[in-house]
Structures are given as C-alpha cells and as structure tokens.
SEVEX-938925 format. One record per residue: residue in three letters; x, y, z of N, C-alpha, C, CB in turn. Coordinates in steps of 0.001 Angstrom, whole numbers, padded with zeros to 6 digits, always signed. Glycine has a CB too. Layout:
// residues N
ALAXYZXYZXYZXYZ ...
This chain:
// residues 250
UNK+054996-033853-017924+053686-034388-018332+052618-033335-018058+053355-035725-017576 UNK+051969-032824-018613+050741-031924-018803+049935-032552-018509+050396-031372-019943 UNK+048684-031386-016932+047814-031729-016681+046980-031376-017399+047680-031628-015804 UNK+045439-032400-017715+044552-032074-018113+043836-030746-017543+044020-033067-018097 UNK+042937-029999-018130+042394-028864-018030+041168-029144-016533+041741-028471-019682 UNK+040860-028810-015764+039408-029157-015035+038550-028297-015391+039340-029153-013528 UNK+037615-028376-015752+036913-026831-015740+035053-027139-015256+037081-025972-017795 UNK+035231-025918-014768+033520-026279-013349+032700-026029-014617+032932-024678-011436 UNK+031304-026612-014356+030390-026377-015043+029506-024413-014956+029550-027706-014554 UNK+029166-024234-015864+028855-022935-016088+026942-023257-016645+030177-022173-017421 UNK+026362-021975-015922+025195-022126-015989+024926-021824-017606+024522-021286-014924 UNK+024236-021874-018079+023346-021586-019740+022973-020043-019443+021499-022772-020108 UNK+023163-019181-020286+022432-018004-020716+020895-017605-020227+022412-018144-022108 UNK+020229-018541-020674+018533-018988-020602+018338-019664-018951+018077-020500-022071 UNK+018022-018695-018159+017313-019037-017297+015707-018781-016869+017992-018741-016613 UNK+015150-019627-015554+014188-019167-015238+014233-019550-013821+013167-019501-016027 UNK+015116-019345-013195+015306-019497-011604+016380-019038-011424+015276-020807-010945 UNK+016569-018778-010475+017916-018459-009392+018038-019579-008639+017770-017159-008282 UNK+019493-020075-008862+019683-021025-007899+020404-020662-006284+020499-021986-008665 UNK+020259-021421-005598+020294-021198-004067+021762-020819-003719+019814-022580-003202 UNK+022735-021239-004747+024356-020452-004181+024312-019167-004999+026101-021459-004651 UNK+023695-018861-005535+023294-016981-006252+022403-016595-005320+022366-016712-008050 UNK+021282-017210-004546+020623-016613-003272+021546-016435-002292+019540-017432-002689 UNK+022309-016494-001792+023183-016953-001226+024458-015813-001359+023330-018318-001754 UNK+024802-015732-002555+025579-014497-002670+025102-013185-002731+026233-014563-003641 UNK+023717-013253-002893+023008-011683-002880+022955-011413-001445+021323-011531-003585 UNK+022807-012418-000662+023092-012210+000701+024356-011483+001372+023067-013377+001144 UNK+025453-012462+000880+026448-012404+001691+027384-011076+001372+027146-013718+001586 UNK+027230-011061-000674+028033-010139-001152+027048-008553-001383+028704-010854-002569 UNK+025553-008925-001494+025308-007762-001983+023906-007331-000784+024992-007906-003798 UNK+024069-007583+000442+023256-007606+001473+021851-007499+001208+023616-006707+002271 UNK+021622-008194+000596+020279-008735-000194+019274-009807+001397+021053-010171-002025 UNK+018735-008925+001622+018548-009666+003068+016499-009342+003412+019972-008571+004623 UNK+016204-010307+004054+014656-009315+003794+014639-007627+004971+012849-010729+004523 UNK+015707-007890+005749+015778-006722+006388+015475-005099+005500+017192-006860+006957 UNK+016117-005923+004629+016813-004527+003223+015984-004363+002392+018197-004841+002131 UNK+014096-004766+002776+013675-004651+001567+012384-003196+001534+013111-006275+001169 UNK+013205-003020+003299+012720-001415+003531+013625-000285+002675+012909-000994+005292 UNK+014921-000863+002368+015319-000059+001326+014806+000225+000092+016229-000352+001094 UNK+014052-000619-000862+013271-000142-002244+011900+001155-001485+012312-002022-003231 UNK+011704+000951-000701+010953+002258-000549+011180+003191+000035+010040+002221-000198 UNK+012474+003291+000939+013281+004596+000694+014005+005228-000596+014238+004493+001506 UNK+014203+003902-001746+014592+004957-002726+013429+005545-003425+015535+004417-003753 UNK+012645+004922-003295+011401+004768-004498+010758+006354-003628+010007+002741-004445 UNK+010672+006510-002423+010702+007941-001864+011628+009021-002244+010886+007862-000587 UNK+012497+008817-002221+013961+009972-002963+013468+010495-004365+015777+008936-003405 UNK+013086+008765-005294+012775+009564-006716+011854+010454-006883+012435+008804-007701 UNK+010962+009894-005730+009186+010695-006271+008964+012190-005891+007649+009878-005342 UNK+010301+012637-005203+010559+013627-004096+011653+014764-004941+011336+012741-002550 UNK+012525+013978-006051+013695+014735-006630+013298+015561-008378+015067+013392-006752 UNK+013473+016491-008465+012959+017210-009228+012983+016480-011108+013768+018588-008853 UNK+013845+015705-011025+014422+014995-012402+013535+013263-012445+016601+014803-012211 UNK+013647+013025-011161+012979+011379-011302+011346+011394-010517+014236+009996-010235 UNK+010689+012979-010384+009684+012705-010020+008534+012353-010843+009528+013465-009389 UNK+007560+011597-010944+006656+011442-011998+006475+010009-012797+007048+012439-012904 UNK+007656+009957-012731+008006+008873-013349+007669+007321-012725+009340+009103-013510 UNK+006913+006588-013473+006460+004948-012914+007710+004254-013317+004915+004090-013757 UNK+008378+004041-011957+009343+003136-012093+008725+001677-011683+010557+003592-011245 UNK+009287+000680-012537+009385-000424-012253+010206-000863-011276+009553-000893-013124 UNK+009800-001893-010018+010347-002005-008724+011431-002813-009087+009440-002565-007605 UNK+011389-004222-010054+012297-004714-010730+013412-004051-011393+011759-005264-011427 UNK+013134-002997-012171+014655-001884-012526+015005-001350-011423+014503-000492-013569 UNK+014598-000498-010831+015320-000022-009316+016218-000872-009000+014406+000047-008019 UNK+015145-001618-008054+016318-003117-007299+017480-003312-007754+015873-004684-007506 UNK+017363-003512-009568+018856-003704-009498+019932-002810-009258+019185-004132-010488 UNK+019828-001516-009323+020401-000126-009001+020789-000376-007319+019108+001287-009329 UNK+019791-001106-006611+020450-001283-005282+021259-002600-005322+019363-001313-004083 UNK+021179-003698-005840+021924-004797-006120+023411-004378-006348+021329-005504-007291 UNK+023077-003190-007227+024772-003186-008011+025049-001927-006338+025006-002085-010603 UNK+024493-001506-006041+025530-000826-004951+025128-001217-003971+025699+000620-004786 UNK+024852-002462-003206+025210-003414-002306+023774-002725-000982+027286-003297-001859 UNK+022711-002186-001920+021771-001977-000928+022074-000389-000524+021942-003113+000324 UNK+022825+000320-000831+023149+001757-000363+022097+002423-000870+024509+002404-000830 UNK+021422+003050-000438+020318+003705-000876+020896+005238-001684+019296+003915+000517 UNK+021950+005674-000468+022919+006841-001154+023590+006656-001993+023751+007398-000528 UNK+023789+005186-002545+024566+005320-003360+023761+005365-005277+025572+004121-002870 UNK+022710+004071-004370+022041+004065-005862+021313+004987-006346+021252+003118-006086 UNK+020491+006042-005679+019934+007077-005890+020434+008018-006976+019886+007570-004816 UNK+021506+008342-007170+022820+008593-008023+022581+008176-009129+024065+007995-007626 UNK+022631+006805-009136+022792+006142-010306+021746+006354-010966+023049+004875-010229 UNK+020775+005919-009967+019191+006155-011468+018798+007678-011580+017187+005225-010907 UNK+019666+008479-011039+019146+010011-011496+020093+009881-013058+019767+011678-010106 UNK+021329+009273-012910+022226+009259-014104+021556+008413-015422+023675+008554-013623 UNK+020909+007224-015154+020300+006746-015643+019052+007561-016883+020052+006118-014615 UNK+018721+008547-015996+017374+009027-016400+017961+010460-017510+016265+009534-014739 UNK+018595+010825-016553+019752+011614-017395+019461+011100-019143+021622+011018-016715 UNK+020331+010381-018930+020971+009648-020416+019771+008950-021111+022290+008312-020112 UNK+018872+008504-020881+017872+008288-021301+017129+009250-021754+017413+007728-020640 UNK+017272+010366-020942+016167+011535-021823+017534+012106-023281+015501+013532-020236 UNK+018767+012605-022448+019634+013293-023766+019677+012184-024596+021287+013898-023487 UNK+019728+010819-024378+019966+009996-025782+018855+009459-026161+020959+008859-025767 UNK+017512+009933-026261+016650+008988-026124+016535+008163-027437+015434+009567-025688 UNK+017135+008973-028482+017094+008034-029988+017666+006960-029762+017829+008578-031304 UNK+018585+006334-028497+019549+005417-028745+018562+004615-027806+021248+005715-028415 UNK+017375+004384-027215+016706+003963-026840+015801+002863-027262+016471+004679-026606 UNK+015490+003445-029108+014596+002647-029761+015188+001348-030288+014016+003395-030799 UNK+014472+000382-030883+014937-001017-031497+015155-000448-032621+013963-002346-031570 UNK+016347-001810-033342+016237-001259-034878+015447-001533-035391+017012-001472-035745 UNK+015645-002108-036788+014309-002430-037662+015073-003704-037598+013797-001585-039328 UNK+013850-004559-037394+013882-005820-037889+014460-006560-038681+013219-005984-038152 UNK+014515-005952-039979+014902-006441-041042+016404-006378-041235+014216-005866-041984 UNK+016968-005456-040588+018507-005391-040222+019380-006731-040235+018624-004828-038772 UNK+018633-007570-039433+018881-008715-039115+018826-009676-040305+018079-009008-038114 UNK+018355-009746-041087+018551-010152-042370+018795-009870-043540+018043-010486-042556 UNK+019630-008568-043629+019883-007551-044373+021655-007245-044345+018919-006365-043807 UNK+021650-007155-042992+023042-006388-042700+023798-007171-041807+022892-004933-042043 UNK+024860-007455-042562+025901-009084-041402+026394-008102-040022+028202-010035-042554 UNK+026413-006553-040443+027253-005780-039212+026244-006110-037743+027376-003719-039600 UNK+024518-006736-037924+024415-007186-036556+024859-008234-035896+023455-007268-036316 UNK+025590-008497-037068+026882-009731-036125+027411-009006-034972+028557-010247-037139 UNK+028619-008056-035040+029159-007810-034303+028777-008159-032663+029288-006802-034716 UNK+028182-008112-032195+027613-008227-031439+026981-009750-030706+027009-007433-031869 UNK+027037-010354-029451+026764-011428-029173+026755-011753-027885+027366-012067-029757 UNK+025808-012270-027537+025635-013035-025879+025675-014412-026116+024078-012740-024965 UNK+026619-014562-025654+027284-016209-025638+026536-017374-024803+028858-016183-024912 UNK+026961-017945-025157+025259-019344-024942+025429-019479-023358+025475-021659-025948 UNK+026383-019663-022643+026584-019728-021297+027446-018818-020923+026959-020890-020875 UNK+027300-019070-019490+027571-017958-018343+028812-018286-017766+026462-017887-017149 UNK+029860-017195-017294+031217-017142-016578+030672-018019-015451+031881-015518-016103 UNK+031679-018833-014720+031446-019809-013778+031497-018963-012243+032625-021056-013986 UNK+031327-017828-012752+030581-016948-011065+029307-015997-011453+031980-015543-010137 UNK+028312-016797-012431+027319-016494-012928+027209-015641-014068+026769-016155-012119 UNK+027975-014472-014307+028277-013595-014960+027795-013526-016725+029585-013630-014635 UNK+026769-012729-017135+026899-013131-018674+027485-012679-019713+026007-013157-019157 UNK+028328-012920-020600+029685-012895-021330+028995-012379-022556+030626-014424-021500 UNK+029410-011374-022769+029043-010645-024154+030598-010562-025056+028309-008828-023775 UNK+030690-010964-026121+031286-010335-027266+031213-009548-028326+031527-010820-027642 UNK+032050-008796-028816+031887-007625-029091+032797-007515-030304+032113-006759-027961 UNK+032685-007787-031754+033943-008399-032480+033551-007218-033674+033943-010427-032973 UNK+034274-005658-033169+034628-004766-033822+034796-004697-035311+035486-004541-033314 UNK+035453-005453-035638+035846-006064-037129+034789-006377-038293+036498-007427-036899 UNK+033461-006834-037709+031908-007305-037905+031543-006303-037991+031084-008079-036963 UNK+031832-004885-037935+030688-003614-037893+031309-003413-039475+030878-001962-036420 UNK+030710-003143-040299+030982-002617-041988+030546-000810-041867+029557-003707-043433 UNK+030689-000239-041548+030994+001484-041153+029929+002195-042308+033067+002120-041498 UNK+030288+001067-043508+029469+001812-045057+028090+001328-044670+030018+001067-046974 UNK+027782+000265-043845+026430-000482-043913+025751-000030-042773+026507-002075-043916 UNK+026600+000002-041619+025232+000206-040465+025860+001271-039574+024725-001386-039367 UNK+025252+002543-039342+025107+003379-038562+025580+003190-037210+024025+003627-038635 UNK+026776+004369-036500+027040+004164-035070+025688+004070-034499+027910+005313-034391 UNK+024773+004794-034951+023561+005065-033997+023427+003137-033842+021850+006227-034922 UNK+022900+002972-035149+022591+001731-034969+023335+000591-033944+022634+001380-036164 UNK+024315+000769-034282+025697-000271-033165+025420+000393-031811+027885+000050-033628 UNK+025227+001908-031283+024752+001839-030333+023414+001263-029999+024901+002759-030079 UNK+022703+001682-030333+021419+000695-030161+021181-000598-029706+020951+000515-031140 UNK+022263-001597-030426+022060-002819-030557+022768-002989-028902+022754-003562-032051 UNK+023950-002344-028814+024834-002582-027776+023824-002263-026044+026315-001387-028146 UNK+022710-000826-026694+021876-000585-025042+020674-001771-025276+020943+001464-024722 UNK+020266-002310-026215+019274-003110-025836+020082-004313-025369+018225-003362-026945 UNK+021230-004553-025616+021753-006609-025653+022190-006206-024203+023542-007543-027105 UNK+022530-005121-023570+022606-004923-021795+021522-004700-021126+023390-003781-021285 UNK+020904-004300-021684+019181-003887-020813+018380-004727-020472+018125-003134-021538 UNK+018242-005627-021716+017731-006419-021659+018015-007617-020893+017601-006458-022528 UNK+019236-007885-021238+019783-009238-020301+020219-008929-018887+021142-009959-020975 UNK+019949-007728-018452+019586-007199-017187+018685-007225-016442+019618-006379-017154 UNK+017338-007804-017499+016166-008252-016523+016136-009399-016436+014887-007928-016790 UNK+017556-010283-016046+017104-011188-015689+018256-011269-014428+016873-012229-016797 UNK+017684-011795-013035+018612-011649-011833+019807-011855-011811+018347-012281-010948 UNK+019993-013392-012742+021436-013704-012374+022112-012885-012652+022015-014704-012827 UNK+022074-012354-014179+022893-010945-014532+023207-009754-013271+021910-010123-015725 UNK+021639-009725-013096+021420-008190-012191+022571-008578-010553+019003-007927-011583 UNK+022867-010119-010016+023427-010168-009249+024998-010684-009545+022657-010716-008529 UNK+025335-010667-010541+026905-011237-010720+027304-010288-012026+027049-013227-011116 UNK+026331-009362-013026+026959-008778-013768+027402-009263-015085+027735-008475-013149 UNK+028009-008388-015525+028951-008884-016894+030253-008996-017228+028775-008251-017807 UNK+030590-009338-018296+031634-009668-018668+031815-009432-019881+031845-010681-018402 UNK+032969-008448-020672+032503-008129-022558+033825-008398-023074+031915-006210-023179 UNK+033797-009359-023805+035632-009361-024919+034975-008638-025465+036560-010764-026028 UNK+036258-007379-026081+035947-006711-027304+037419-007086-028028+035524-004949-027102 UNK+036659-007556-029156+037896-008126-030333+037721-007260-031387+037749-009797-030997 UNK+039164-006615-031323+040126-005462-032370+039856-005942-033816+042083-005523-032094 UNK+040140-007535-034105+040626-008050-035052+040112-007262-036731+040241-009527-034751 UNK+040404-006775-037311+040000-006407-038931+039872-005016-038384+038408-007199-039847 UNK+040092-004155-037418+039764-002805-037314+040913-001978-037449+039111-002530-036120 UNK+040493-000729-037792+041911+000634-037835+041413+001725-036949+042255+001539-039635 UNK+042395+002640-037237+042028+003462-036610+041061+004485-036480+042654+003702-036568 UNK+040264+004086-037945+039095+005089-038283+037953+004809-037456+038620+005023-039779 UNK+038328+003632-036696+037030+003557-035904+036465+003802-034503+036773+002583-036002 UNK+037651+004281-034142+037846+005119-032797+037483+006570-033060+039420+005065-032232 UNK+037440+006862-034298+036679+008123-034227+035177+008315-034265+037095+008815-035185 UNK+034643+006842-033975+033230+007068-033599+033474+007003-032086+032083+005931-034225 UNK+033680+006889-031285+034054+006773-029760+033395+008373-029105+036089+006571-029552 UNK+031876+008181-028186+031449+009787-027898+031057+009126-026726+030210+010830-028900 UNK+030433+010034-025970+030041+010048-024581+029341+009252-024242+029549+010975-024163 UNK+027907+008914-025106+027155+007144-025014+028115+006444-024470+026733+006228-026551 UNK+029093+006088-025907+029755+004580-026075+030901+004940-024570+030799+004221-028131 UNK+031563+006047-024310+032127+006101-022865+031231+005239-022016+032180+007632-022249 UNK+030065+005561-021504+029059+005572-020490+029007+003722-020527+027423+006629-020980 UNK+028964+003424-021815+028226+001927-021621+029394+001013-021388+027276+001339-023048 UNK+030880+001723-021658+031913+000760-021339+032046+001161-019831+033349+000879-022289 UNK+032129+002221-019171+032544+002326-018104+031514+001462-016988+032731+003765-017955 UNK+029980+001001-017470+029782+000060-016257+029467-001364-016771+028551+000577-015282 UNK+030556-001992-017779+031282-003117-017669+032682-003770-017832+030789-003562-018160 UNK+032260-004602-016772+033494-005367-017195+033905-005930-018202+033663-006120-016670 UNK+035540-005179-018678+035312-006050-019779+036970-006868-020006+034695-005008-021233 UNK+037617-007603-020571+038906-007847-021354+038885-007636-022874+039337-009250-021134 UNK+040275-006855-023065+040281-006369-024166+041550-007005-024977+040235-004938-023991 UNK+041702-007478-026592+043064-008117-026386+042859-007516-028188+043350-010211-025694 UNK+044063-008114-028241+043780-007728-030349+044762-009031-031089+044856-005475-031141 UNK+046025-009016-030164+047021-010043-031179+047343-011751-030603+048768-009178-031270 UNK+046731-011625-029525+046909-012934-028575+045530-013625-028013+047802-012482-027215 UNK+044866-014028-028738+043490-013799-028112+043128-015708-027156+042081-013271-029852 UNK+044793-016076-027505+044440-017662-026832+044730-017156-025249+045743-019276-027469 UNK+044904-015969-025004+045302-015609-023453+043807-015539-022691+046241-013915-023314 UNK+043025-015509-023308+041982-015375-022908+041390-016624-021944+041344-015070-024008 UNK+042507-017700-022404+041968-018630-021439+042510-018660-020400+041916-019774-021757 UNK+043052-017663-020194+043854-017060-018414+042323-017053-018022+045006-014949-018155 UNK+041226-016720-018221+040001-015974-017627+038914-016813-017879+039712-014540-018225 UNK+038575-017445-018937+037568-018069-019197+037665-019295-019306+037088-017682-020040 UNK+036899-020402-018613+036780-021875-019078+036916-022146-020584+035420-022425-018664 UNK+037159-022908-021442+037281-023263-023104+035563-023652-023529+038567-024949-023436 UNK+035090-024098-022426+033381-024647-022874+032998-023015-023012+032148-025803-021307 UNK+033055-022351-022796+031977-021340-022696+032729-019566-023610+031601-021195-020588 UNK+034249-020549-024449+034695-019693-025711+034520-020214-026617+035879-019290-025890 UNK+034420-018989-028331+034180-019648-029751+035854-020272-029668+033688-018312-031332 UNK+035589-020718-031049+036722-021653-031126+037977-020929-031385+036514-022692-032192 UNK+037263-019900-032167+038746-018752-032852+039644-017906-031467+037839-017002-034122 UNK+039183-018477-030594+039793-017491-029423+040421-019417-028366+037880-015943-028285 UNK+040155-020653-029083+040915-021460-028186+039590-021895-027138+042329-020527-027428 UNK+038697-021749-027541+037568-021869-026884+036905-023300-027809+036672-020302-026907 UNK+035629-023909-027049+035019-025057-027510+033291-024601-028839+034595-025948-025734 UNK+032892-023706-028180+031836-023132-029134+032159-022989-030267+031361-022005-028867 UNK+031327-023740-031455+031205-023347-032848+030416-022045-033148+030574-024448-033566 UNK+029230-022494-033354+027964-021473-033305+027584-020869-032379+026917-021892-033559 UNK+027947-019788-031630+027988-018988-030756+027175-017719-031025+029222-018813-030524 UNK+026726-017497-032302+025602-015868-031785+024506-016663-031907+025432-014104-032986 UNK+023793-016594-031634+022303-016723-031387+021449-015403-032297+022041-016598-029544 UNK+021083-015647-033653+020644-014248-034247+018891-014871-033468+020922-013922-036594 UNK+018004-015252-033592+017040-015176-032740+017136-014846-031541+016552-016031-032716 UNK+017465-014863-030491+017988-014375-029300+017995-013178-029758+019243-014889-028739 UNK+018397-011991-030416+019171-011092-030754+017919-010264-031169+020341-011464-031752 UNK+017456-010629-032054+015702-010534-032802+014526-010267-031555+015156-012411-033693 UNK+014790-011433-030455+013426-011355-029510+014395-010119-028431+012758-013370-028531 UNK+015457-010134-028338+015632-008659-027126+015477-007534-027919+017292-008400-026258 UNK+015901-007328-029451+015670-006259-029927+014100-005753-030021+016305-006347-031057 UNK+013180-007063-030324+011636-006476-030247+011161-005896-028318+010383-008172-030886 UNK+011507-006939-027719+011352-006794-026374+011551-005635-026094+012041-007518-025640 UNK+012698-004768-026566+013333-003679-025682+011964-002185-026446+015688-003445-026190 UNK+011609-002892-027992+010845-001572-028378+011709-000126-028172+009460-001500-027401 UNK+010730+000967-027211+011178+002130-026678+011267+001983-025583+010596+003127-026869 UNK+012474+001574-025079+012964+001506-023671+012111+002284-022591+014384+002055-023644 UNK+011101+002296-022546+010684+002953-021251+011939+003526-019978+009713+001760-020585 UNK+011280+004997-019493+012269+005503-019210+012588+005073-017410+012057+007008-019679 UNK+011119+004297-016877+011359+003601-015754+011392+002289-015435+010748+003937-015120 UNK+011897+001631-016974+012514+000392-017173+010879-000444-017172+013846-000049-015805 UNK+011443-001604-017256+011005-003034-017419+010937-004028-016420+011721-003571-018250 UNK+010043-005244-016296+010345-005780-015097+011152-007129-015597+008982-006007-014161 UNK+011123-007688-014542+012283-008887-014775+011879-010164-015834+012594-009649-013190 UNK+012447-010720-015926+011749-012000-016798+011326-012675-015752+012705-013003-017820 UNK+011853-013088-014422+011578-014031-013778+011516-013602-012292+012433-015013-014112 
C-alpha cells in the first residue's frame, strides 16, 4: 500500500519580511550576530584601501551579502567582491537590461524563470529550459543578460541572500551546437549556483523538490509557472547594474 506524499509548506517567491526561523539561521549557520556587524566596516575599509575597489560607493546591502555567503569572514569575502568588480568592469555590456520589447517580441525570453515559490529551506528555484532559447532570434549576449539580471536581482532580497539558490537546467530540444556558446561569463554564473541538471528523466527531480513548488512537465503541481511581468519589472529594475550594487528590497 503506498504512502501518501507529505510535503512542508514552502514560502512564495514575493516577500517582504524575514521570518524568525531564517533570523535564526543567519545566526546559527551564517554567524549573522550583532557582534559581527563590526565586520561590514572592516570590509568596507579593505575596499576603500585596495587599488581595484577604491572609489567606488558601495551599497552596504550588496556587501553584506558577500559576508552572508562566506559566513561573516571578512578574508574571505573581500575576494569575492574584488572578483565581483572584476567581471563587472570586463563584462560590463552584460550588465545592461534588454529592451523591453523583447518580451513581447521574442518567446526565447521564456527560457528563463523564477518559480512562484521557494525550496522548503528558503532557497529560490530558478529554471532554466535551454530548449526555449531560438539561437536565430535572441543573442547569447542577450541570454546572458537576462540570466545576470534574474540573479542580481532576486539577490536583493534576504531570504535569497541567506539560503541562496537553486537552478534546473532542462536539456530538453537542445544539441550540441549549443555548448558552443559556453565562455567564461556563462562559467562564472554557473559556478556560484546551485544547481540539478537532468535531460531524459526529469520525474527524478522529485528526489529534491516538493511537487507544489514543480511545473507539471517535470511531475510537479504548477501550471503557469513563468511570471513574464516579474521578468519585465527585474529587467527594468536592474537598468545598468551599478558597479557597487543595489540595496535590498526589504
């Protein structure tokens, strides 16, 4: 006899608070403590001091999360936003929004999607459905683009900045011609997420994810799962990425 499924409730995409067991884990997991909040101005000293990040008006909200993701190490994050700044100046074309009209023009900004709710350890779940990019219609530049604003953006908001992400990338309708767009950007933006990757089995996916919070084609409960408004307000939001970020939504 087969047990029914249990599955915990998962927060919504759209927040405007942090709830008290995510306060709670910035504590315990990412020493998020008020002790530690002499750390944002030891880094915020390092940048103003280092020949590449001096000058620059950083937002205290982008930093932070640079110490979030390395657990308050000041040595460690320092690193990161010199790398940060790095790649922002050599790529800076991949910085800007597209055009607007893309979005009602070209189905390839499908590919792309932040799923209505969140992994049940806060986490926000991006998909990534390869197959949706038309190669004749929209520009790698462009697919990069879309891919640094839909992380940047949903980075200013905490829960992300304290539990991270999560990215299916689905193979399905692709060959091999499309790995020959694969360059040092698109390296950079996979290597700081998490992601699962599958192509011929994609009901395995519910090894990992609750069914409420997958489309249906993967064994999941979601019908309508991209959000093209959503998609529209981070692409205007992000503009020209400023190179010492943005502050939080909340």
């Amino acid at each position: 006899m087969s047990q029914e499924r249990i599955e915990p409730e998962c927060y919504p995409i759209h927040m405007n608070f942090l709830p008290d067991i995510f306060r709670k884990k910035a504590v315990k997991e990412l020493h998020e403590t008020p002790e530690k909040s002499k750390e944002l101005d030891k880094l915020k000293h390092l940048l103003s001091n280092d020949k590449t990040t001096a000058g620059i008006d950083f937002e205290e909200d982008f930093i932070r999360l640079f110490l979030r993701h390395n657990k308050y190490d000041v040595s460690k994050a320092f690193p990161y936003v010199r790398n940060f700044v790095n790649f922002r100046r050599n790529y800076s074309n991949l910085f800007i929004n597209i055009p607007d009209e893309h979005f009602a023009t070209k189905a390839s900004t499908r590919f792309i999607s932040v799923l209505p709710y969140r992994c049940p350890d806060g986490c926000t779940l991006i998909l990534i459905e390869l197959g949706k990019w038309n190669l004749d219609e929209f520009s790698l530049e462009d697919v990069e683009r879309m891919a640094i604003f839909t992380f940047l953006q949903t980075l200013r908001c905490p829960m992300t900045q304290i539990n991270g992400f999560k990215s299916i990338i689905d193979f399905k309708n692709t060959s091999i011609k499309y790995f020959r767009y694969i360059n040092p950007s698109t390296l950079y933006l996979l290597y700081h997420v998490a992601f699962v990757v599958f192509h011929s089995e994609p009901e395995s996916l519910l090894n990992y994810f609750p069914t409420s919070i997958l489309p249906q084609q993967y064994g999941g409960k979601l019908n309508d799962y991209h959000n093209e408004d959503m998609m529209r307000k981070l692409n205007k939001e992000h503009r020209n990425f400023p190179i010492g970020g943005q502050p939080n939504y909340f």
